[in-house]
N, C-alpha and C positions, 0 to 999 in steps of 0.2 A: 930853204932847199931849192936848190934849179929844176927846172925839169926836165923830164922823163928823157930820157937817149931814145934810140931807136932801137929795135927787136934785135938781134944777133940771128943769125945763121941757126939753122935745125942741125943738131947735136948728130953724130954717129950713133946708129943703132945699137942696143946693148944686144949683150949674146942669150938667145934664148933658155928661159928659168927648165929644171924638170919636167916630167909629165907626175902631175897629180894622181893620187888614185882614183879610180872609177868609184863612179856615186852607187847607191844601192836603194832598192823601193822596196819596202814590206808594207805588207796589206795588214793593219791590226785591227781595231773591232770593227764590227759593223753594226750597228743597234738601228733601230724602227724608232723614227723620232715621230709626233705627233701629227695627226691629219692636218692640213692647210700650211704647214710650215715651210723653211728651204731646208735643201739639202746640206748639208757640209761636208766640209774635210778639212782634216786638221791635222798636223806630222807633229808628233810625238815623240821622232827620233831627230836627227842632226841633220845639217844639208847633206853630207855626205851619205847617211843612213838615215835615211827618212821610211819614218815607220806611219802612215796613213790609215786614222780613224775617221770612217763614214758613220756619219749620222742623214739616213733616207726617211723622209716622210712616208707614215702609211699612207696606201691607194684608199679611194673610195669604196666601201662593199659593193660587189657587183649583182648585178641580178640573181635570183635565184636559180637555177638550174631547173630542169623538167625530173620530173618523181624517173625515179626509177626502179626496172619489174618490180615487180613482187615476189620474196624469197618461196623458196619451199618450205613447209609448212613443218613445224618440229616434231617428232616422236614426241607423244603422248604420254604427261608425266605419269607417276602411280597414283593408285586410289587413296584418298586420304582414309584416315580413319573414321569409324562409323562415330557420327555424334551421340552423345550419351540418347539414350529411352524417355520421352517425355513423360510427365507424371499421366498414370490415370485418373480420368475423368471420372468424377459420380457415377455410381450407378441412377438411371434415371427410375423414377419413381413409376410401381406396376398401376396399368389405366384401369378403372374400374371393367368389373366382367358385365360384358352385353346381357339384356334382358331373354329366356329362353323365348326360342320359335314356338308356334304353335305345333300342335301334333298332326302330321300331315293324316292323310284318309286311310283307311287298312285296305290294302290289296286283295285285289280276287281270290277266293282260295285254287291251288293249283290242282293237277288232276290226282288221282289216286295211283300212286306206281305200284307194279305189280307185288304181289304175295310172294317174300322170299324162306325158303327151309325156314321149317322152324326152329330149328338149330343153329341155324346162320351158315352152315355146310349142306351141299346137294352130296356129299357120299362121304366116307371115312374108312380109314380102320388102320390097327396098328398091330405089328409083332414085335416079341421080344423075348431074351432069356433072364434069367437066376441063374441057370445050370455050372454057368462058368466053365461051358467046352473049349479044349484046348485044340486048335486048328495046326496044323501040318502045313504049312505056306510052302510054294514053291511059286516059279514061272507060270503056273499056271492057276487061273482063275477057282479059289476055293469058297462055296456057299455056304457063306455063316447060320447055324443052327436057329433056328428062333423058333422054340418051341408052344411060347404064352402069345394067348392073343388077347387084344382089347376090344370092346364092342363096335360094331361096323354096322353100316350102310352104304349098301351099293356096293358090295364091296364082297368078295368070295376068300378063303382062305388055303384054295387049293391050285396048285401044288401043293404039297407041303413045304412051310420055309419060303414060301413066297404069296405077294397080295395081287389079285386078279380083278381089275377094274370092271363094272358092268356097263355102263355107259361113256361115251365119246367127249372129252371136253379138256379144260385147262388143268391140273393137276400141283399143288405142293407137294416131294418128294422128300421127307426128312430122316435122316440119319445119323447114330451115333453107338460108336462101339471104340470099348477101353482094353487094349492090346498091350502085355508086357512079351516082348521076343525075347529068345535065351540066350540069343546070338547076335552082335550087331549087324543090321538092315537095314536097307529101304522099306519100307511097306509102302500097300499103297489099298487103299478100302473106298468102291465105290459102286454107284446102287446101277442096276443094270433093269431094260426092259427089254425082255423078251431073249435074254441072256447076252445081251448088249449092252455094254457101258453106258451113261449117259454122257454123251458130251459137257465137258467144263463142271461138272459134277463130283472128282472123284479129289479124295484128300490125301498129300504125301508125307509121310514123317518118315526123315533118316533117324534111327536109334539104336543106342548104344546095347548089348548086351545086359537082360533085365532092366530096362529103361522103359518106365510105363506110360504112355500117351493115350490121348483121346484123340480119336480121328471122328471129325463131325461137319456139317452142313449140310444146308437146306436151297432146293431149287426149284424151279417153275417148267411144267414137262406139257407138252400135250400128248395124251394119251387118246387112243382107240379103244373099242369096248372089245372085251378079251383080250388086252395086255395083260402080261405080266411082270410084277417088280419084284425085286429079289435084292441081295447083297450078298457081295463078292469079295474075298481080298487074295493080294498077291505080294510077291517078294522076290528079289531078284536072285536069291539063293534061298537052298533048302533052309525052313528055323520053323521053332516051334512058338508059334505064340498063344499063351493060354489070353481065355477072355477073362475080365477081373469078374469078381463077386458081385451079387447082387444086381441090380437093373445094368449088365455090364455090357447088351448090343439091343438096339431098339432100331426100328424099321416102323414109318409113320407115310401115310400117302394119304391126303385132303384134295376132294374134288371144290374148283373155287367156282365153275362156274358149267 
């Protein structure tokens, strides 16, 4: 073979090709590749369509942070339930009983207190009926009959139907009287001195028509010497209340001191 000729002339430019399509870039994964490692990237899709997976090293953990506040504090849950009752314990065994004291010395004898009634009462006496008188009650204060008397001291039996204290001092005033009215009433039976009620003394029974009660009690009076006690009953309408039978109104006055 000869050699090589010389170059020829630069050619006519040819006529410029299409415009190509526009390329395209998609983001596809991105994963956390391992501490100290490189980064990559790597297209997945085509040159025209390039789809770019990142694989990035993790960072270093960083310092801790500083605490922070402290919350508010929670509502307080419920009570639980009580734990079962532990067993009882023995009874511990009783210690023997201590040896007795000696008997201490006898005491001085004290003074002699005065000489009281020989009866154990400084006065008495009491009236009373059987007769079973029937009283006429109205509004106004009516004087129960008491024609028996019982033995007395100190003690006078006049007026009649009433007890007349001799001496000044503390007095028990007792009374009792069994009332059947014919008519429904109030009654109201209470012991009087010197034809005065006694305060907080007097007993009230509302009753039915023939409806029999006992009106009774007993109170603490001081008297003057020359009172007189008596018994009284009333009712707030006209009725007729017989006394029952037998021991049916007694009037009793005990001097206590």
């Amino acid at each position: 073979m000869g050699a090589a000729g010389a170059t020829g002339p630069t050619g006519l430019t040819g006529p410029t090709g299409p415009t190509g399509a526009a390329a395209t870039i998609t983001v596809g994964s991105v994963t956390t590749a391992q501490p100290g490692t490189q980064a990559t990237v790597t297209n997945t899709g085509t040159p025209e369509a390039a789809v770019l997976d990142f694989a990035i090293p993790q960072g270093a953990t960083g310092a801790a942070g500083a605490a922070g506040a402290t919350g508010a504090t929670g509502a307080t849950g419920p009570t639980g339930a009580a734990g079962a009752a532990g067993a009882t314990g023995a009874t511990g065994a009783t210690g023997p009983t201590g040896a007795a004291g000696a008997a201490g010395a006898t005491g001085a004898t004290g003074a002699t207190g005065p000489t009281g009634a020989a009866n154990g009462l400084n006065a008495y006496g009491g009236l009373y009926t059987t007769a079973a008188p029937s009283l006429s009650l109205s509004t106004t204060a009516q004087q129960v009959t008491l024609g028996d008397t019982m033995p007395e001291t100190g003690v006078t039996y006049t007026p009649a139907n009433s007890i007349t204290v001799t001496d000044t001092g503390l007095y028990d005033i007792f009374y009792s009287i069994t009332l059947t009215p014919d008519t429904a009433d109030t009654i109201t039976v209470s012991p009087r001195v010197n034809n005065t009620d006694v305060t907080g003394a007097s007993s009230v029974h509302t009753l039915d028509a023939d409806e029999e009660s006992t009106f009774t009690k007993s109170t603490l009076v001081s008297l003057n010497a020359g009172d007189i006690v008596d018994l009284a009953v009333t009712a707030t309408q006209a009725v007729t209340a017989p006394v029952s039978s037998g021991t049916g109104a007694v009037l009793v006055v005990k001097r206590l001191n």
